[in-house]
Structure formats: structure tokens, C-alpha cells
ZAZA-204327 format. One record per residue (C-alpha): residue number from 1; residue in one letter; x, y, z. Coordinates in pm, 1 decimal. Example, Ala and Ser with C-alpha at 12.3 -4.5 7.8 and 13.67 -1.06 7.14 Angstrom:
2
+-----+------+----------+----------+----------+
! seq ! type !        X !        Y !        Z !
+-----+------+----------+----------+----------+
!   1 !    A !   1230.0 !   -450.0 !    780.0 !
!   2 !    S !   1367.0 !   -106.0 !    714.0 !
+-----+------+----------+----------+----------+
//
This chain:
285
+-----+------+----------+----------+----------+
! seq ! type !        X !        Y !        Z !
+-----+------+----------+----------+----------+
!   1 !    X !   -914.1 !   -403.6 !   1281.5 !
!   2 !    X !   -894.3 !   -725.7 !   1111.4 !
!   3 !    X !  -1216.1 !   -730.9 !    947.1 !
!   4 !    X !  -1031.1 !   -433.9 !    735.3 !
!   5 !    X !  -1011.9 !   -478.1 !    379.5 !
!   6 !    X !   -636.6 !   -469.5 !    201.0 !
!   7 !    X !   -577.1 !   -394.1 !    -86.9 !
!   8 !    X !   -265.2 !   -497.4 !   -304.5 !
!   9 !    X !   -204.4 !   -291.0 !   -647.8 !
!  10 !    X !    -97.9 !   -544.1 !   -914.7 !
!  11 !    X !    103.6 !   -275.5 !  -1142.7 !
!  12 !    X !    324.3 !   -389.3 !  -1392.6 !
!  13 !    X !    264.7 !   -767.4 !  -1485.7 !
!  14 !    X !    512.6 !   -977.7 !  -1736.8 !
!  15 !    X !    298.9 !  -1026.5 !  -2035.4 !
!  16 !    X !     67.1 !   -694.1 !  -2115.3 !
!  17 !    X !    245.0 !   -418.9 !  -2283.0 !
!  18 !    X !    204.0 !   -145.8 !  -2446.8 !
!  19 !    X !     47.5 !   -228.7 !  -2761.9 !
!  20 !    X !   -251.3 !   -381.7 !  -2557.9 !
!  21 !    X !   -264.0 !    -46.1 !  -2261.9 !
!  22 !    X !    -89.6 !    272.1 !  -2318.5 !
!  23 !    X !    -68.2 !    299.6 !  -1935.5 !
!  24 !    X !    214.0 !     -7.3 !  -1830.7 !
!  25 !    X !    457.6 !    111.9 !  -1643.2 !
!  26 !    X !    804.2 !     -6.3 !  -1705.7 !
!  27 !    X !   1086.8 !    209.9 !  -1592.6 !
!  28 !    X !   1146.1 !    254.7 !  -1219.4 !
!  29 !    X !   1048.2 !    592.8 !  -1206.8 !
!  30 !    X !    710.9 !    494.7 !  -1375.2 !
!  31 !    X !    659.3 !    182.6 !  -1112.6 !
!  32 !    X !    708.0 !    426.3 !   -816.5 !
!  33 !    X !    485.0 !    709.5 !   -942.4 !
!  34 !    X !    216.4 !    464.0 !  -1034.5 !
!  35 !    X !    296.3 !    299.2 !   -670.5 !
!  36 !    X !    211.6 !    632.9 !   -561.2 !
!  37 !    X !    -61.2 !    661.0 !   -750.4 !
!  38 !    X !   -181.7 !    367.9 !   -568.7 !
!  39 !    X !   -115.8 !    406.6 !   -216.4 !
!  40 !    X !   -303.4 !    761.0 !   -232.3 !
!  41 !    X !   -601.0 !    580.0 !   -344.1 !
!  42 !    X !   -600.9 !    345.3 !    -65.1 !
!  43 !    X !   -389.0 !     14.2 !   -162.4 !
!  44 !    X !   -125.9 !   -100.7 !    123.8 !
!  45 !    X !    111.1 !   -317.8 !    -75.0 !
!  46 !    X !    242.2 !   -273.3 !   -403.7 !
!  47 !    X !    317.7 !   -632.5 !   -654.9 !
!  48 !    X !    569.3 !   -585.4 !   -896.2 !
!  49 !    X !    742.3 !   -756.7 !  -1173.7 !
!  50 !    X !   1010.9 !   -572.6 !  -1311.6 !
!  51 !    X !   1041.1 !   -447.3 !  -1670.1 !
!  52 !    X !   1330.2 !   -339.1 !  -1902.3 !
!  53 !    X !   1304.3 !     51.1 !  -2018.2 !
!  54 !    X !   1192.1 !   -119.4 !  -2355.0 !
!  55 !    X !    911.3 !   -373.6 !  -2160.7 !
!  56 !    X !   1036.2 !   -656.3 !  -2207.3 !
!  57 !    X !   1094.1 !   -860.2 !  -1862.6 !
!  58 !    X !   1389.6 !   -830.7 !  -1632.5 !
!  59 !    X !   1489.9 !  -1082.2 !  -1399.1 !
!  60 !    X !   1848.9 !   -894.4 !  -1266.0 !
!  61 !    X !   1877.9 !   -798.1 !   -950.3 !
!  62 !    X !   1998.6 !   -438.1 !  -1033.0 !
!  63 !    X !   1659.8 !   -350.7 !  -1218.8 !
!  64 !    X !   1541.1 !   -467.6 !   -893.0 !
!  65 !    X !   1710.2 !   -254.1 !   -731.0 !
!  66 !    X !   1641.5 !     82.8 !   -894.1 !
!  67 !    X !   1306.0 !    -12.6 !   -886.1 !
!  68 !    X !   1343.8 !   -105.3 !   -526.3 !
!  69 !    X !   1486.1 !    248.4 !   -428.9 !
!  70 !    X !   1257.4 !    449.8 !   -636.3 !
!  71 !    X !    932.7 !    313.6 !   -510.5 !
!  72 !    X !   1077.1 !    331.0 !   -148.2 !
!  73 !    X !   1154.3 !    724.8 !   -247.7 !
!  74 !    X !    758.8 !    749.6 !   -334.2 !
!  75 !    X !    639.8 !    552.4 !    -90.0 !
!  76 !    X !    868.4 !    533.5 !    228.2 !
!  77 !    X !    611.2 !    215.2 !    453.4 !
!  78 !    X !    439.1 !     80.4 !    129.0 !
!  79 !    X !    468.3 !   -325.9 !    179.4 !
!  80 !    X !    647.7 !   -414.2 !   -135.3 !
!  81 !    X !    571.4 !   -786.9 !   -243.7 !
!  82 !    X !    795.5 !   -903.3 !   -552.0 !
!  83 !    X !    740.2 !  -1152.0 !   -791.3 !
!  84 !    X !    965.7 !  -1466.2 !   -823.4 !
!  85 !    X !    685.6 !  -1634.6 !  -1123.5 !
!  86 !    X !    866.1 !  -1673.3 !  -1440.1 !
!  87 !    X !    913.7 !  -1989.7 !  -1676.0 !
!  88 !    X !   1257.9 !  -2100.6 !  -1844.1 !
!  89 !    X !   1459.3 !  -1965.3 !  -1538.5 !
!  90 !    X !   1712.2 !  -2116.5 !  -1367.0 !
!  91 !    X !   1558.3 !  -2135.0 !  -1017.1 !
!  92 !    X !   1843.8 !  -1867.8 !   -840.2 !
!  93 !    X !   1718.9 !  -1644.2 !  -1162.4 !
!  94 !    X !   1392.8 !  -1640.3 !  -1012.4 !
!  95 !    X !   1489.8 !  -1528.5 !   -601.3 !
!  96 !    X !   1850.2 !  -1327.2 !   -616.3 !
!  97 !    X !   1657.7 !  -1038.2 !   -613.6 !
!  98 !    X !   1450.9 !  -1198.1 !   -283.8 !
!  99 !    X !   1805.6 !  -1239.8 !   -120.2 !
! 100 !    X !   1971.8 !   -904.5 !   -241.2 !
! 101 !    X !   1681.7 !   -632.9 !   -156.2 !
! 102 !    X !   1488.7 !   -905.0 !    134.5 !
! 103 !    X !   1098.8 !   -706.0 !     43.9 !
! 104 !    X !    861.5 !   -718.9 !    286.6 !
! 105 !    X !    702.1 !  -1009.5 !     67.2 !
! 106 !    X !    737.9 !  -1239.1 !   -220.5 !
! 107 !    X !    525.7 !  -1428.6 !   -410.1 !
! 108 !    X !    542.5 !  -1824.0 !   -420.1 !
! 109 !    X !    417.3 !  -2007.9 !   -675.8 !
! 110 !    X !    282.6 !  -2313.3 !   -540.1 !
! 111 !    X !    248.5 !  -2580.0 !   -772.9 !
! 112 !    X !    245.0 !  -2667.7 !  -1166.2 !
! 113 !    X !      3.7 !  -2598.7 !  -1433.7 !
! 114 !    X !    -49.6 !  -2539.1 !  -1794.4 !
! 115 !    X !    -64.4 !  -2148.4 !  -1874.8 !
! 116 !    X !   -189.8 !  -1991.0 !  -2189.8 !
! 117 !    X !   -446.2 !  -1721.9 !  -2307.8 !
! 118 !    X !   -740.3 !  -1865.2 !  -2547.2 !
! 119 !    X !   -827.6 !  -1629.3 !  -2803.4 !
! 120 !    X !  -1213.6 !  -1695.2 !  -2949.5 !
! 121 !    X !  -1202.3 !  -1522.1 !  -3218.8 !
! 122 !    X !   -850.2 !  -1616.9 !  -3332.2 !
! 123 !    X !   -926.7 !  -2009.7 !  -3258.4 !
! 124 !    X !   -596.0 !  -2029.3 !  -3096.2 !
! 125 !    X !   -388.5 !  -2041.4 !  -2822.0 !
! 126 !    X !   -110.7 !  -1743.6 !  -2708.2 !
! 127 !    X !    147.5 !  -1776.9 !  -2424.3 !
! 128 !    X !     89.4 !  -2223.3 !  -2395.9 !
! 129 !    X !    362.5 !  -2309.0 !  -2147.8 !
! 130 !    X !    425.9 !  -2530.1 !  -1914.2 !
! 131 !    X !    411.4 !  -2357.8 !  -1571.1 !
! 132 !    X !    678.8 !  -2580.0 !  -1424.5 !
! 133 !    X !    708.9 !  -2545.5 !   -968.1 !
! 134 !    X !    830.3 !  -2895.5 !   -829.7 !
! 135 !    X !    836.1 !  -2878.3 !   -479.6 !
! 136 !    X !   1184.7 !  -2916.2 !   -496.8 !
! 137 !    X !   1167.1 !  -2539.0 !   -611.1 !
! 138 !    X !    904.5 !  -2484.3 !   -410.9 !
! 139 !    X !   1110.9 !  -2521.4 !   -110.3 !
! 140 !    X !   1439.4 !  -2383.2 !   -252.5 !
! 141 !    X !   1264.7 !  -2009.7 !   -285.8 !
! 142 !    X !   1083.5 !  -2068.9 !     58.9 !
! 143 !    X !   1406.7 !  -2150.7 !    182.3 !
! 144 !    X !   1580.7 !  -1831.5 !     43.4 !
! 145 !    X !   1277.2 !  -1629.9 !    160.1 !
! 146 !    X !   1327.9 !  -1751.0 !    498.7 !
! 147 !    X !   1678.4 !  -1668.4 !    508.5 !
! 148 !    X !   1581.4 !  -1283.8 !    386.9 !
! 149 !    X !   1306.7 !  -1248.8 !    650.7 !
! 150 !    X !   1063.4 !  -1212.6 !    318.4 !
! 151 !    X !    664.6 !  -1302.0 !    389.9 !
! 152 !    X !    630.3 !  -1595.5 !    127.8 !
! 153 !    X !    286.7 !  -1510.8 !    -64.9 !
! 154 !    X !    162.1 !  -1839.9 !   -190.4 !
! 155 !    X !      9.7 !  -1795.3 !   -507.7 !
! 156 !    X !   -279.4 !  -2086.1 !   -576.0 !
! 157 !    X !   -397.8 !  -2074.1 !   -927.3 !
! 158 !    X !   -625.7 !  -2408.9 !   -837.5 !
! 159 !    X !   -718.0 !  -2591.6 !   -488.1 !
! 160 !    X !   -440.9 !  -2891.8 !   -502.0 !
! 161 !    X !   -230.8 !  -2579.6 !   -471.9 !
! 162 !    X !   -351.0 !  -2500.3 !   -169.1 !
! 163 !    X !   -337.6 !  -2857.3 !      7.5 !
! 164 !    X !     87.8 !  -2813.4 !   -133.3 !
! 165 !    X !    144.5 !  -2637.0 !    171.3 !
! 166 !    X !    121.5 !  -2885.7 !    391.3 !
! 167 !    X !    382.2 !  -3081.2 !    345.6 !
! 168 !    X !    586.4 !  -2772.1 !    417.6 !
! 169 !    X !    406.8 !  -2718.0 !    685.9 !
! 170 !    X !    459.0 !  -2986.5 !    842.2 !
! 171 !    X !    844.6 !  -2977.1 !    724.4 !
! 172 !    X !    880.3 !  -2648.9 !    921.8 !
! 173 !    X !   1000.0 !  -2501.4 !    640.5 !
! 174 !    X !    610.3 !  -2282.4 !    601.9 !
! 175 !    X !    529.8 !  -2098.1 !    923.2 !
! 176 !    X !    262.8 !  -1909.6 !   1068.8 !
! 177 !    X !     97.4 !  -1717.8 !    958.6 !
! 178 !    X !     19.2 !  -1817.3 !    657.0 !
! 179 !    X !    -55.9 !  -1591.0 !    337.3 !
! 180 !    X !   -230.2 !  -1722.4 !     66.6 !
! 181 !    X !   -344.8 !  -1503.7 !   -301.5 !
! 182 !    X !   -607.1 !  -1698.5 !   -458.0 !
! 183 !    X !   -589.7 !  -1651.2 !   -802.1 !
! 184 !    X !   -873.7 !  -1714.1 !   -997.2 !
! 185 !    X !   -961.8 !  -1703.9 !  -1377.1 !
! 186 !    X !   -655.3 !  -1845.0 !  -1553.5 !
! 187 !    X !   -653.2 !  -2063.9 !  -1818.4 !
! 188 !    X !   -544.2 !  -2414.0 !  -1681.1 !
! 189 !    X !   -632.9 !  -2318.5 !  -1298.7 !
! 190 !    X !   -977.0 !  -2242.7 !  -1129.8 !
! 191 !    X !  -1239.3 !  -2081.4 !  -1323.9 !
! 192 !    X !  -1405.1 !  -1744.6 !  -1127.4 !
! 193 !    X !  -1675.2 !  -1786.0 !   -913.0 !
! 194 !    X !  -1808.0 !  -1709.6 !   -629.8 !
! 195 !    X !  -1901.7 !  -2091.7 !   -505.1 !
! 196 !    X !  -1515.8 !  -2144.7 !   -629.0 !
! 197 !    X !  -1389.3 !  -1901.3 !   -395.1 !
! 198 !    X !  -1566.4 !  -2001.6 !    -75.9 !
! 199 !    X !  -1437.1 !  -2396.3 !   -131.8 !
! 200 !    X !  -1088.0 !  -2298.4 !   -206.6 !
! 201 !    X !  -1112.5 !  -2033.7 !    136.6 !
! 202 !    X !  -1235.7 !  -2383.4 !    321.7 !
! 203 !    X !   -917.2 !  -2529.5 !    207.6 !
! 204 !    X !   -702.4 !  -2317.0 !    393.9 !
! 205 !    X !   -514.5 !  -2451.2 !    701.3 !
! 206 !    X !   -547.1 !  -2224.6 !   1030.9 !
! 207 !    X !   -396.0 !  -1928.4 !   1091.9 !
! 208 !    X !   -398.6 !  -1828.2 !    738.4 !
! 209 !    X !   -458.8 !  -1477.1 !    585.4 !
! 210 !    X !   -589.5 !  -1488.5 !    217.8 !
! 211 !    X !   -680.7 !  -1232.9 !    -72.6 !
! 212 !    X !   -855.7 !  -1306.5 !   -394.6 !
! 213 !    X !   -663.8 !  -1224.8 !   -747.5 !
! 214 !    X !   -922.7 !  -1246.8 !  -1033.1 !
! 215 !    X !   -781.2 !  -1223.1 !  -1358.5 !
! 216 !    X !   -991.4 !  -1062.6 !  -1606.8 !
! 217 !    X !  -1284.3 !   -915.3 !  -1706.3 !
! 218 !    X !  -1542.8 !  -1085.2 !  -1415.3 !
! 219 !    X !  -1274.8 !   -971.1 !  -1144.6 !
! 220 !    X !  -1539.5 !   -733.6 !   -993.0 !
! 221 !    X !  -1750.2 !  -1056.4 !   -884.8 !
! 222 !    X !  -1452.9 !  -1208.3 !   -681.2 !
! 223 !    X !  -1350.8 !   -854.8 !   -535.7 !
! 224 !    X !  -1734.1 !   -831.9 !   -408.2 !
! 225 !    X !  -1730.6 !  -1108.8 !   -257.9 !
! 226 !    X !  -1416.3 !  -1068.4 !    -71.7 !
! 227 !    X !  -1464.1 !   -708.5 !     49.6 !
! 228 !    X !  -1761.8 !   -846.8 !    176.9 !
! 229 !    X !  -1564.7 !  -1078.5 !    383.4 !
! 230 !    X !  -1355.0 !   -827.7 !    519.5 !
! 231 !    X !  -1036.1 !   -987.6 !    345.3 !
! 232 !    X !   -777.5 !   -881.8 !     95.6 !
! 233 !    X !   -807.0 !   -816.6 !   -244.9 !
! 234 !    X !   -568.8 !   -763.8 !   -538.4 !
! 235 !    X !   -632.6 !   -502.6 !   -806.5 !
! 236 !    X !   -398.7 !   -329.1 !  -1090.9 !
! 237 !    X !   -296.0 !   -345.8 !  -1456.6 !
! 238 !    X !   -133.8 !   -706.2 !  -1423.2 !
! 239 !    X !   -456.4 !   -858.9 !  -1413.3 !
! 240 !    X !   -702.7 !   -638.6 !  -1565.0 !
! 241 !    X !   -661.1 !   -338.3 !  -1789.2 !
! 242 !    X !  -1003.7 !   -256.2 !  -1786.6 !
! 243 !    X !  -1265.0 !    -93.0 !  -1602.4 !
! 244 !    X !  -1622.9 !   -184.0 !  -1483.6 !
! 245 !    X !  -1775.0 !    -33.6 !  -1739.8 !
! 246 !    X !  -1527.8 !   -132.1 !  -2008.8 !
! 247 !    X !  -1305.6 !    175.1 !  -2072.3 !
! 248 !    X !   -920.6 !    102.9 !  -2041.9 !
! 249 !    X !   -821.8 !    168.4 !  -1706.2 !
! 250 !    X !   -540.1 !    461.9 !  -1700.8 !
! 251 !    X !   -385.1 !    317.1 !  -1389.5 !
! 252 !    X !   -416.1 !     38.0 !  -1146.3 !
! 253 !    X !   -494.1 !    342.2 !   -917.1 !
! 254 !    X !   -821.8 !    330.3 !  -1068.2 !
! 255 !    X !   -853.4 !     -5.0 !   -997.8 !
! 256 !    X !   -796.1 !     74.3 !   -618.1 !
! 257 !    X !  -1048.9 !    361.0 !   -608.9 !
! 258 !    X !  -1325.8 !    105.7 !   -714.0 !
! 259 !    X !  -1201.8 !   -149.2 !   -483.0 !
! 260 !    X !  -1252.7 !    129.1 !   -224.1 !
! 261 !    X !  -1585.9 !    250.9 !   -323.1 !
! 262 !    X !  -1698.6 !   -104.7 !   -280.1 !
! 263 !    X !  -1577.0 !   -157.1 !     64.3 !
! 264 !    X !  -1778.5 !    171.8 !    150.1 !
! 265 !    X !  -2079.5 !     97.6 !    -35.4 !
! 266 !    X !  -2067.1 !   -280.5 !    215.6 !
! 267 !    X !  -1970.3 !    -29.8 !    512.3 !
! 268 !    X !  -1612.7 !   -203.7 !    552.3 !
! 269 !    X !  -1304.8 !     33.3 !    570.1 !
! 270 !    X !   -998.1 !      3.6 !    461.3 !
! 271 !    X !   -659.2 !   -111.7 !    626.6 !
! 272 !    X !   -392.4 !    149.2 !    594.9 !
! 273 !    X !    -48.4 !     75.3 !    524.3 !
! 274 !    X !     56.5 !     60.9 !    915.7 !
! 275 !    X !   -251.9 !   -107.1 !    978.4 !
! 276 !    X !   -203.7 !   -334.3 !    713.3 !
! 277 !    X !    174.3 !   -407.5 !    827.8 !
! 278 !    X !    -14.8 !   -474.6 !   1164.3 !
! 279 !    X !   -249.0 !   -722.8 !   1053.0 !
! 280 !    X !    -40.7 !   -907.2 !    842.5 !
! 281 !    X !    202.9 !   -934.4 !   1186.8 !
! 282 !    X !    490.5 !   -754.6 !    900.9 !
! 283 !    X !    748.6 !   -585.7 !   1035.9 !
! 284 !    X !    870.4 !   -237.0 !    922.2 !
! 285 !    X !   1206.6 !   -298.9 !    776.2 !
+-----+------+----------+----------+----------+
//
């Protein structure tokens, strides 16, 4: 059962909108249809940033919430893994909703880096920030995840990410087992590849589980190469709002389905959600 392929659905994102893809979903009730959406087509847990009605971000826990009972009304066992990324935040900003609705999973950012989109033809940059995690945050949302019974999901946007685990390792404050998104393709962190992904997966320390984001256009390549490796990957309309062949996707459902069709094609199936939950050693909550 392990050898299984899991899939996560990506759905909302913080930075596309509408203007860019018809097809965000930003209300709760869109999240949870398009979570349904989702887990029909094969994906076990469900990524979400929340949105305002109007798109913009949210960052309150009562969003949360309504988003939090209307995906659960859609989806009664999806595993629901929130996002706690965000810059200018005070650091409680970023995990009240971790402590108030304790998901299944959370994402951990896991170190610093410069963030920003390069546009060719404009000759400039959009979003430049500073994505600031010390590991004095670091360990203040592991902490709070801990405390909720939340799976930390350490996001590692380049390998000294990866090796920033094991000082909380060895702190006791990180414990077994260990899940790690590799994320792949973003400007100021590791640039997609296949030979990238195999050296960041020898990074890991034991008794890790890992899945591959790639962001963008070449994020077929990475999912390949994954599937093929009977691991997790990550698919949806955070990271790429197009398809294969070019068209804008409609939903990150559609991302799933072709996540699916390549497991099949490399004769791997897929986890479902209760196999997923079993895999990952979650419990049901």
C-alpha cells in the first residue's frame, strides 16, 4: 500500500485571481465544491489558503472556519492541510487558525528566501519580497502545531531547507514521521528538474514521507517522476492554472484527473483518502 501514489489538490492559492483564471475559488462554498470536485477525481487531501468573498487574502480564523465546516460538509474524511505561508504577519496571524480548527495538517515553511515572479516580456519583477521564516518562527508554529495534534508539512522551496529540520529534530520539537512538500520552480528556490528532485529526496532524514510541488508550466516533468516513485504529488490552481496542452485548467480537479491518468499509464494506483490517512499514520479526527 505504500508504493500508492497521493495526491494533494492545491485549490485556492494567495496570489492568482481572477483576472488571471476565471475558475479561483474564493468563498467557502466555492472551496468545498471544488474540494469535491477534487476528491471525486482521486486527490486525498485538500491545501487551502483562505480568500475573502472579494479574493483578496484572509488570515482570520472565522473565514477559517466557514471554510473549515463547508469543506467538511462536502467532504466528511478529506485530510485538510492549511496554509500558515504569508509575509508581513505577525507570527500568531499566521497559526490561530492551526490552534482554533487543529486540521489534520499544516504547512511549515521552513526557511527564508527571496520570492518574486519574473516577467520576460515586461523586464520586471512582480510580488519581490522577502520571504522572512527564522527558526525562531519556525519553531513557534511547530510548537503550536504540536499542541493542536496538526501534521506539520514542511514546505522546502531549496535543499538548505531541508537540512533546517534537523536541528528540530534533534530538539524534539520535529517527530516522526516526517512530511516533507518539495517545492520546486520558484523564483529564488530550486529550479525544476528531475536530477534536482532526486538530490533534494537524498537529503531527507529517515522516516520521512515526501511529495513534489512544481510550480508552473514544467510541473508535469516533476509529477512524472514522482508517480513513478510511488510518492505524493501536489496538483491544483495554486500552482498551475494550466493544462498539458496549454488550455486554462477549469479546476484543480482537472489537474487531479491527469495526475491519475499518469499513475495508470506507470501501472501505480492511487491511495484513497482512508488509505491515504493510513499511510501517512493520520488519525481520523
Amino acid at each position: 500500500m505504500t508504493d500508492k501514489v497521493i495526491i494533494t489538490a492545491a485549490l485556492t492559492g494567495v496570489l492568482a485571481t481572477r483576472q488571471q483564471s476565471p475558475y479561483i475559488p474564493y468563498t467557502p462554498d466555492e472551496i468545498a465544491a471544488e474540494a469535491r470536485r477534487c476528491v471525486e477525481a482521486g486527490a486525498s487531501i485538500v491545501h487551502i489558503h483562505a480568500r475573502q468573498d472579494n479574493g483578496m487574502p484572509a488570515y482570520d480564523v472565522e473565514t477559517y472556519a466557514r471554510i473549515d465546516e463547508a469543506v467538511k460538509g462536502q467532504c466528511p474524511d478529506v485530510i485538510i492541510n492549511y496554509s500558515t505561508g504569508a509575509i508581513g504577519l505577525e507570527r500568531e496571524t499566521r497559526v490561530h487558525q492551526i490552534r482554533a480548527l487543529k486540521p489534520d495538517m499544516a504547512a511549515l515553511n521552513m526557511g527564508s528566501m527571496n520570492y518574486a515572479i519574473y516577467s520576460r516580456k515586461a523586464k520586471t519583477f512582480y510580488h519581490d519580497h522577502v520571504f522572512a521564516n527564522p527558526f525562531k518562527d519556525i519553531q513557534y508554529f511547530l510548537e503550536a502545531m504540536n499542541e493542536a495534534g496538526t501534521r506539520p508539512e514542511m514546505e522546502c522551496f531549496d535543499t538548505g531547507h531541508i537540512n533546517n529540520a534537523r536541528p528540530l529534530i534533534d530538539m524534539g520539537v520535529l517527530k516522526p514521521p516526517f512530511q516533507f512538500s518539495l517545492v520546486m520552480g520558484v523564483l529564488g528556490g530550486i529550479p525544476i528538474s528531475t536530477k534536482n528532485l532526486l538530490h533534494q529526496v537524498e537529503q531527507l532524514p529517515d522516516n520521512s514521507f515526501w511529495q513534489v510541488i512544481g510550480i508552473g508550466a514544467k510541473q508535469g516533468s516533476l509529477g512524472a517522476a514522482a508517480v513513478r516513485r510511488g510518492r505524493k504529488v501536489r496538483v491544483g490552481l495554486e500552482d498551475n492554472l494550466y493544462m498539458p496542452n496549454g488550455d486554462l485548467a477549469k479546476s484543480s480537479a482537472e489537474g487531479v484527473e491527469t495526475a491519475v491518468t499518469l499513475a495508470h499509464l506507470t501501472g501505480v494506483a492511487i491511495a484513497t483518502v482512508a488509505e491515504a490517512r493510513e499511510i501517512l499514520q493520520l488519525p481520523v479526527k
